[in-house]
N, C-alpha and C positions, 0 to 999 in steps of 0.2 A: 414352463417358462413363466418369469413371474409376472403382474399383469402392468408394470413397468416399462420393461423391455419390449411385451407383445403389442400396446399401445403406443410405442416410440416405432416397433417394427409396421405397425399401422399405420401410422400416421400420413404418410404420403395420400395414402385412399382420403381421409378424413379431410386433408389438406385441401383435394380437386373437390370435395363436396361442396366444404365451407367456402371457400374461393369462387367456384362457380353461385352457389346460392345466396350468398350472404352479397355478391355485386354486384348480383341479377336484379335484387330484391332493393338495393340502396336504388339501382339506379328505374327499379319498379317496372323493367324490361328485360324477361328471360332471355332474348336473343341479342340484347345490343354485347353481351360477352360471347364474342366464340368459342366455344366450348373446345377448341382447336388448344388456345392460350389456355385454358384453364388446365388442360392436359400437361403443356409441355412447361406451365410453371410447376405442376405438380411430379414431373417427371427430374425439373432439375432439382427440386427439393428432396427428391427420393435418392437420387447420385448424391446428394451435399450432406447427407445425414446418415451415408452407411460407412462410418467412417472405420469402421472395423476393417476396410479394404483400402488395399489404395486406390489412388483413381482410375490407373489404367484398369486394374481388373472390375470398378465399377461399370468403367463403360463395358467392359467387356461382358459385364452380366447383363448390362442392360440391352444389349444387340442384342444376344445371347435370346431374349425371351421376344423381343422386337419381332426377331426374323427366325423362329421357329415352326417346323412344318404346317402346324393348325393354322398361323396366321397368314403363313404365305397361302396356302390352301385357299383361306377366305377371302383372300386379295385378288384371288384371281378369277374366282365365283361372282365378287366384287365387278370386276373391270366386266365380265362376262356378262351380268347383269346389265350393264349401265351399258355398254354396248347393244343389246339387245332393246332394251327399254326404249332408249332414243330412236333407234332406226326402225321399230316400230311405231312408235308416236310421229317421228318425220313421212311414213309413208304410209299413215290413214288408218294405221290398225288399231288404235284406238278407237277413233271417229267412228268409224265399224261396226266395231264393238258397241259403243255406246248406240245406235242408231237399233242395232239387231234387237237389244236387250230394251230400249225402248218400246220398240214396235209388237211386243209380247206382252204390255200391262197392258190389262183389263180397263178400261175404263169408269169403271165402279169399284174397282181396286187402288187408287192413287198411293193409297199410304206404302201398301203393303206391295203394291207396283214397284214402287222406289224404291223401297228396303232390298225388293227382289235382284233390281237393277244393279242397287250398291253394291250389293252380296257378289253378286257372280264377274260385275268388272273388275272387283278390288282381288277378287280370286284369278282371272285373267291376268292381270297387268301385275298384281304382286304387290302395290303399292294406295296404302289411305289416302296419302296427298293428291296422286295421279286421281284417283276416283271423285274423290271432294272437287278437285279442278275440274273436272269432265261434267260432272253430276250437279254442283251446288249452285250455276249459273240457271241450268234448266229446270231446278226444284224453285228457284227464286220465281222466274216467268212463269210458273204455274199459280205460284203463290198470289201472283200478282194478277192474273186473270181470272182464278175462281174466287177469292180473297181468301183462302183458306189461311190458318195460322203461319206463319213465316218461321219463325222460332221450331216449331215442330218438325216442317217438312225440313229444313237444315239439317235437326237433328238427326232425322231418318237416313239422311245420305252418310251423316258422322257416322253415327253408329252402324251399318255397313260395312260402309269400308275398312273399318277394323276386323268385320268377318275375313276379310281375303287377305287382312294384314297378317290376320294370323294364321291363316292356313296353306295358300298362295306359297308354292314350290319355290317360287323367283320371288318372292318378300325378304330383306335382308336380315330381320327381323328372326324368320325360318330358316337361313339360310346359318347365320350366327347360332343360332341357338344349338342345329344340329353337329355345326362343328366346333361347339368347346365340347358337346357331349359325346362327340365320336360314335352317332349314329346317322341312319339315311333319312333324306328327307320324307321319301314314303314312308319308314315307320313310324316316322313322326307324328307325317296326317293322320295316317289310322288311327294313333291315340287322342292326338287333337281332335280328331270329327266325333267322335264319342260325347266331346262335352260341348265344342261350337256347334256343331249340328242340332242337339236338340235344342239348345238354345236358342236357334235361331228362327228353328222350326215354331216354338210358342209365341216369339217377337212377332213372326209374322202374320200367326193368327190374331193376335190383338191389337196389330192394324191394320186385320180384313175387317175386325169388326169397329174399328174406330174408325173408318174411312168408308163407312158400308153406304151412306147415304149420299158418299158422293159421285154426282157421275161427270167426268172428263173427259177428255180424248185428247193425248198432244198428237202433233203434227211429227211429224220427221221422216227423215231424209230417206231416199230409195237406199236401202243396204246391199252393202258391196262385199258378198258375200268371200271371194277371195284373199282379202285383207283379212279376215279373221280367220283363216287356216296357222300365220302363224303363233298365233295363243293357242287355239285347241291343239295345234302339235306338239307345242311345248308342255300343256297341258295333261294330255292322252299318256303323251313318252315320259313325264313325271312320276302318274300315278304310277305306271308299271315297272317303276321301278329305273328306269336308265340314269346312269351318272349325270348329275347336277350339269357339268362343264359341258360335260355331249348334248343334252338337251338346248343349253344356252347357246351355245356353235351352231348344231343345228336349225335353232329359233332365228339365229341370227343371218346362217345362209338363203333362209324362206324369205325374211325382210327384200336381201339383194332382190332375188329372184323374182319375186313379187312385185317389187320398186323398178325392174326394168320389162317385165311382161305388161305394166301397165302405163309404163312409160312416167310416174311417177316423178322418178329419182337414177340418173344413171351410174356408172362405177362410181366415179367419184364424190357423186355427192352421197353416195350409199356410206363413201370411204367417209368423208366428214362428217356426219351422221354417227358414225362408233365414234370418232376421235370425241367430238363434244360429248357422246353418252358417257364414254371413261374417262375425260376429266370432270363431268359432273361428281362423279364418285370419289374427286380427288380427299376431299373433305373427314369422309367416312374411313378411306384406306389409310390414312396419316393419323386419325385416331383409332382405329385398329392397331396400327403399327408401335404407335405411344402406348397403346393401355397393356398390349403386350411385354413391355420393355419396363412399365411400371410393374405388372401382375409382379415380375418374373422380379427384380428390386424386391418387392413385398417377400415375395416367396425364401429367397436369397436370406433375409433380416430374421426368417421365422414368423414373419406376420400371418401366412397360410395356415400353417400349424396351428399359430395362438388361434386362430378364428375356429378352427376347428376342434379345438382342445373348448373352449368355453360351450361353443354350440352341442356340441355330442356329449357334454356333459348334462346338459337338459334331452336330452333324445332318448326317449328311450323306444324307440321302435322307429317303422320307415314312415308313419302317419308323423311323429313329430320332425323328422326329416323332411318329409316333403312339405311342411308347414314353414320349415324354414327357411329352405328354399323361395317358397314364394311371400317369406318376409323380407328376406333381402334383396329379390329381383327387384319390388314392391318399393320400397325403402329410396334403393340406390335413381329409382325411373322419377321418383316426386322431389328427389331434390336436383336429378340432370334435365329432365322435364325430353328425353330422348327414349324412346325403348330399347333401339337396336342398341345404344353406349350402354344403357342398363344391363342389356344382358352380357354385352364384350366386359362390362365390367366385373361381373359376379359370376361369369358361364366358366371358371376355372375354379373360384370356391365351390360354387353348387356341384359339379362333378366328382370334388372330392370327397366333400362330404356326403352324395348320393353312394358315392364306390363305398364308402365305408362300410352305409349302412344296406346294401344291397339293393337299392332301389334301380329300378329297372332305368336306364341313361335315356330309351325313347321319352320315359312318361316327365323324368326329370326336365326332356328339353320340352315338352309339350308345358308343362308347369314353367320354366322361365318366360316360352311367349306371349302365355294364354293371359296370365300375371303383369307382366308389360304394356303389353294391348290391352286390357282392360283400365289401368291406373292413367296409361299415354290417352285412353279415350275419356278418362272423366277432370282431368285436368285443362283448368283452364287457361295455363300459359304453354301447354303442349301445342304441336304447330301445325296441327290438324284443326284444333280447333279456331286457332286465332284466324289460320286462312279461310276457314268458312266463314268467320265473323266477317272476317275483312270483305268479302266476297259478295255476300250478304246485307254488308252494312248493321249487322246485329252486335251487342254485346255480350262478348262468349259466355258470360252467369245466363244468359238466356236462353242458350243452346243446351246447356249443361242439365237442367232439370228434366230435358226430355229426350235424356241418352238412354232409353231405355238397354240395348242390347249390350253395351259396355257394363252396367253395372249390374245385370244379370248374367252376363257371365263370369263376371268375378265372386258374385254368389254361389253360381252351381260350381264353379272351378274348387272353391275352399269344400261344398257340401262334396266333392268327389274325393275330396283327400280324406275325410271324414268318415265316410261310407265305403274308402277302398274302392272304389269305381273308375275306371272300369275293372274287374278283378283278372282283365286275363294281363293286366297290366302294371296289377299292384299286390 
């Protein structure tokens, strides 16, 4: 294809980049554009420009890719999520959570306390935001009664929660990644834990020892221990493997069950509870829905082909594969300033051109999230960071110099591709 026609069959993607970045950036707020709009202008520009068809059969390619099995798949992973998410957060299993995971820092451990805290809620719950919420209020009033640096412990909670973002069964983040690549979310973590695990392992020795002189003790709350069976079950029956959907059903009948054993929350408001969890996700499934119905336009045009025709002419093995891979998760996440949109957006090129070159699909989706999470965690109009600013009352360039664990992992993530590591993976 000549690079003519491959960059006119491109251009829709280029469209939603420039349109989202360039109005984000006039208007010097990543969020005042819905990235909702910037989709579905770039969705009507991609139907208006493949004029090679007529229109009925554009629409008809565009449903076509809209509402194709992977995506309906993730819609409903999706709604499952977000049902789950709320109806544990409405009935204390968060609070829980945070309280248990409290009540285990060392009080001569502050730093490395909270890092611990971050880690294992954000792997719970699934979610960076959810953790920063939970976490960045209680790292502040610590801040505030020992004076310890404000900017730093912030950071400790940021960079955390990106551990669970990325590895976290029920993160959408993990949940995307593993279905454009058409693998499980267990094989996923196994490869993922390979390179977050130790990473996070050396983060939190260096601040056992950057926090070694300090001695604190917070307060909190008597833990109720029953509210957190429904994360370890979803948790437990993740690792070993059970379907994504059964786990989340599951997760979600514990909530009921729990919510009325403690008198909590009865049927009904158990039932209102999922309603607002899955239309929180409204957002997410309507651009899933669009980037599908775009890919599948791109694809239609030859634009898949052209990107892969250019790419795999510089490839000459699965190390510049996989380099590529995480140039374009990388790329597409700093100008949508989104991770999960980043990977819905390039999780249909990276698979093919992973297939090409035989690269393994686990390691391929471990490389889209780990890639995402990393760039989502050092950016500072990403929306992890701005709501701990905001939270905090910091400015997120303040937060950002002391993310250590984000851009250590984007370091050892590139040295694995380098080194072929893990090898039973690559």
């Amino acid at each position: 294809m000549s690079n003519k026609k491959g960059l006119i069959a491109l251009s829709p993607l280029i469209f939603l980049i420039v349109v989202y970045l360039v109005t984000s950036i006039i208007a010097n707020d990543f969020y005042i554009v819905p990235i909702t709009v910037a989709f579905m202008a770039s969705c009507i520009y991609a139907i208006a420009i493949s004029v090679k068809y007529p229109l009925n059969k554009r629409v008809e390619i565009f449903n076509k890719g809209a509402g194709n099995p992977n995506i309906m798949l993730m819609i409903w992973i999706f709604v499952l999520a977000g049902a789950f998410a709320n109806t544990a957060k409405d009935m204390g299993c968060i609070d829980a959570t945070v309280n248990l995971t409290l009540n285990i820092l060392p009080g001569n451990l502050l730093y490395a306390g909270l890092f611990l805290a971050s880690c294992l809620i954000s792997l719970s719950i699934g979610t960076s935001v959810g953790t920063i919420v939970a976490l960045v209020p209680i790292a502040t009033g610590i801040s505030s009664s020992t004076g310890i640096d404000l900017p730093l412990v912030i950071a400790i909670v940021v960079g955390g929660s990106f551990f669970g973002d990325n590895l976290s069964f029920i993160s959408d983040t993990t949940i995307v990644a593993t279905s454009t690549q058409g693998c499980r979310l267990s094989d996923k973590f196994k490869v993922n834990s390979y390179i977050a695990v130790p990473v996070a392992l050396i983060i939190f020795v260096i601040y056992i020892f950057l926090g070694s002189d300090i001695n604190f003790v917070q307060e909190t709350k008597e833990i109720d221990f029953l509210k957190i069976v429904p994360y370890a079950v979803v948790l437990i029956t993740a690792i070993f493997g059970m379907n994504v959907m059964a786990v989340l059903t599951l997760g979600i009948l514990l909530t009921g069950i729990i919510g009325y054993i403690d008198g909590s929350a009865d049927l009904f408001q158990w039932l209102k509870s999922m309603g607002n969890g899955i239309i929180s996700m409204g957002e997410l499934i309507i651009i899933t829905m669009m980037a599908g119905g775009l890919l599948e336009m791109i694809r239609a045009n030859g634009g898949i082909d052209y990107i892969i025709e250019k790419i795999t002419k510089r490839i000459k093995d699965k190390r510049g594969t996989e380099f590529s891979v995480a140039m374009l998760v990388s790329m597409v996440n700093v100008c949508t300033a989104n991770n999960t949109v980043a990977i819905i957006t390039v999780g249909d090129i990276a698979k093919k051109i992973g297939d090409a070159y035989g690269v393994d699909n686990k390691k391929n989706a471990s490389l889209l999230d780990t890639f995402s999470c990393c760039i989502q965690g050092l950016i500072p109009y990403g929306a992890q960071i701005l709501i701990a600013a905001s939270l905090s009352k910091l400015n997120p360039v303040d937060i950002i110099r002391y993310l250590y664990y984000p851009a250590a992992l984007g370091l050892f993530a590139l040295l694995s591709i380098y080194f072929r590591y893990p090898k039973k993976y690559s």
